[in-house]
Backbone bond lengths (Angstrom), bond angles and torsions (degrees), N, CA, C in turn:
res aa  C-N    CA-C-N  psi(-1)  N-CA   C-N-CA  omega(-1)  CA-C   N-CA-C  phi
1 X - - - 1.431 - - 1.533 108.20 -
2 X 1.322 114.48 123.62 1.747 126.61 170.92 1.430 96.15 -54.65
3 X 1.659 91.48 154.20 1.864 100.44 164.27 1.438 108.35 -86.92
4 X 1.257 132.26 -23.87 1.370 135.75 177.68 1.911 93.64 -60.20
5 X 0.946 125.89 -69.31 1.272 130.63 173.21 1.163 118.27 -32.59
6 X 1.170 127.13 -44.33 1.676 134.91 154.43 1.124 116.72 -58.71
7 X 1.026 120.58 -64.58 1.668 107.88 177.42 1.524 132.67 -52.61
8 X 1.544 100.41 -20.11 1.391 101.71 174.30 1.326 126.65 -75.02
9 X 1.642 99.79 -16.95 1.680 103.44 -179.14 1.271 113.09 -75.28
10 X 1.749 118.39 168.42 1.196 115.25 158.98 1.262 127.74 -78.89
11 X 1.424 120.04 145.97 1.737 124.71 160.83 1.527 116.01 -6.02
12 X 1.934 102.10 -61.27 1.335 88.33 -165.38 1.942 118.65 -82.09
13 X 1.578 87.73 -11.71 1.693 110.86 177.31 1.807 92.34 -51.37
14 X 1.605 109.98 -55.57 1.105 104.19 -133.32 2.461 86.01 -83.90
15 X 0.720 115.65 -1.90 1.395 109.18 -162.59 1.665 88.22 -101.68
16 X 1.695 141.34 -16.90 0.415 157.97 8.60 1.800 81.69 119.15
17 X 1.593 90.26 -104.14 1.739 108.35 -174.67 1.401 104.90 -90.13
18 X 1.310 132.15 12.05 1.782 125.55 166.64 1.559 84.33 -85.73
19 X 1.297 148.14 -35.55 1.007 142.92 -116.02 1.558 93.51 -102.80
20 X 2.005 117.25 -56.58 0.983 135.52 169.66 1.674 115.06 -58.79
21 X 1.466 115.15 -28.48 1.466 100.12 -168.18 1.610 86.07 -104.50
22 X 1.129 154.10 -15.24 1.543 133.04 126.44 1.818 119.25 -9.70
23 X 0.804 107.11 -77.00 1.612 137.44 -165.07 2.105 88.20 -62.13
24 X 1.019 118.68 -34.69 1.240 120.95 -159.52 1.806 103.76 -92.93
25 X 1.182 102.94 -45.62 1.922 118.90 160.51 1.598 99.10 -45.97
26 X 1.335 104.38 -85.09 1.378 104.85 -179.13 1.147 123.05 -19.27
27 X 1.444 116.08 -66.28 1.764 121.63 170.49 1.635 122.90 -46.81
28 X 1.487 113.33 -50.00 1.529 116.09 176.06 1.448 110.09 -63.43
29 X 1.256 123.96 -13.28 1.673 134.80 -161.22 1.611 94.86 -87.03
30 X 1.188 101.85 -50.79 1.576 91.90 178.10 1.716 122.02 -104.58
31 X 1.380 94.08 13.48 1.972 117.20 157.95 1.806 99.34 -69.48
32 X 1.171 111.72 -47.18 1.609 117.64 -171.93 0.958 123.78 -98.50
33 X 1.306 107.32 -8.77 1.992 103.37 160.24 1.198 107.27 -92.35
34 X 1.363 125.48 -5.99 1.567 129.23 164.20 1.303 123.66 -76.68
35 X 1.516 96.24 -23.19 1.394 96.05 -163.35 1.417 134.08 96.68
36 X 1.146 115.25 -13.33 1.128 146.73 -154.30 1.955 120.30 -100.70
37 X 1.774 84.60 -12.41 1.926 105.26 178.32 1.544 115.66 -80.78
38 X 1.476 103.77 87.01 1.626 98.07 176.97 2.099 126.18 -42.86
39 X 1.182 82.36 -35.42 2.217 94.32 164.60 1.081 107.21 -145.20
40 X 1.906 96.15 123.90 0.928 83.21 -176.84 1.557 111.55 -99.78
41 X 1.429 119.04 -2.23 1.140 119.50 165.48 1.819 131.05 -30.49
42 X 1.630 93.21 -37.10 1.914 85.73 165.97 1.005 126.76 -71.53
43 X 1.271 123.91 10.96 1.880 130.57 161.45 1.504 89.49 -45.27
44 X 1.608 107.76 -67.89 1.257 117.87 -133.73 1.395 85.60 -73.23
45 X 1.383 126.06 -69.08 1.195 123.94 -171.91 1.764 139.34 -51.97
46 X 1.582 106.20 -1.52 1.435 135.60 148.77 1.577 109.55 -66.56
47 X 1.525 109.58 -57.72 1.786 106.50 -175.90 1.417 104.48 -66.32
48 X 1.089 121.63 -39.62 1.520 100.82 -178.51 1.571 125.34 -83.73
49 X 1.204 118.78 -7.88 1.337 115.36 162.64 1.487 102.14 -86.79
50 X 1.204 149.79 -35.33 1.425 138.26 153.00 1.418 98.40 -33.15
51 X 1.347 137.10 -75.76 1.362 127.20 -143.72 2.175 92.78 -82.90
52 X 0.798 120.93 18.09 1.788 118.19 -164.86 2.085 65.82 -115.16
53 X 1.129 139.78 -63.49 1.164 121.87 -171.24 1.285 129.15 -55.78
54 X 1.307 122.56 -49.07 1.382 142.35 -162.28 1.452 91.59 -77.38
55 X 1.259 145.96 -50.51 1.429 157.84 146.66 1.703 90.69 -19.33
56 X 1.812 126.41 -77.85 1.380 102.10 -162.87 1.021 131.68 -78.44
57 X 1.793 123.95 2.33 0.990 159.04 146.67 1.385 117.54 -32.77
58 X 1.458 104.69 -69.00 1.400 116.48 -169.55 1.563 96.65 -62.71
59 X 1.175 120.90 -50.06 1.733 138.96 -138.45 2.137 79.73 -60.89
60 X 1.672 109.08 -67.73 1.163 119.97 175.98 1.207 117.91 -34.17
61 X 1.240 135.91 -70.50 1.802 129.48 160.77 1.720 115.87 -18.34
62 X 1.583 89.03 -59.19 1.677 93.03 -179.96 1.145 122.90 -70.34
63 X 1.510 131.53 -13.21 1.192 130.31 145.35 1.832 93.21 113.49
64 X 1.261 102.01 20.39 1.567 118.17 -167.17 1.755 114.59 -91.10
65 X 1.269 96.13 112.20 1.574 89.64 -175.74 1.613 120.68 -110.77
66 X 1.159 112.79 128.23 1.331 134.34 -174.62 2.038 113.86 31.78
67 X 1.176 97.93 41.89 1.644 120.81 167.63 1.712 96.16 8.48
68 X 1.267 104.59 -63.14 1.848 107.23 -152.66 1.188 102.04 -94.89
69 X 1.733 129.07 21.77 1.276 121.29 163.92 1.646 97.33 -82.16
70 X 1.549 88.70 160.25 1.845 109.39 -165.01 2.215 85.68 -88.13
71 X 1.143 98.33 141.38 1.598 110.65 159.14 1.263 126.01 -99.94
72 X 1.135 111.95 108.30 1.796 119.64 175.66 1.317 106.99 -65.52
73 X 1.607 98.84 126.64 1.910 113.17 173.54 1.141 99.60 -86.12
C-alpha cells in the first residue's frame, strides 16, 4: 500500500483498515509457524503498512500535514 494512498483516506477509513490488516498479521503469523505460509515476505509487508498507518494517524492528531512535502522559499 502507497503512502499517498493513505493519506487520502479518512481517519475513520483508515482505523478501519489498521484494524483488518492487524487481524490479517495475526492469521499469516500462525500460517508460518505452521508452516503452512506460502510468502512469507507479507509478514513484513503487513508491518509496514501498519506502521505507514499509525504514522498517518499520529501525524493527524498532531495536526501535521503532509511532513515530506517540499516548502517553496
Amino acid at each position: 500500500m502507497k503512502i499517498n494512498d493513505i493519506r487520502n483516506m479518512t481517519s475513520d477509513e483508515l482505523k478501519a483498515k489498521l484494524a483488518s490488516t492487524k487481524a490479517e498479521l495475526f492469521n499469516l503469523r500462525f500460517q508460518h509457524a505452521t508452516g503452512n505460509l506460502a510468502n512469507p515476505m507479507l509478514l513484513n509487508s503487513l508491518r509496514k503498512d501498519i506502521a505507514k498507518i499509525k504514522t498517518v494517524l499520529t501525524e493527524r492528531e498532531l495536526g501535521i500535514e503532509n511532513a515530506n512535502k517540499k516548502v517553496k522559499a
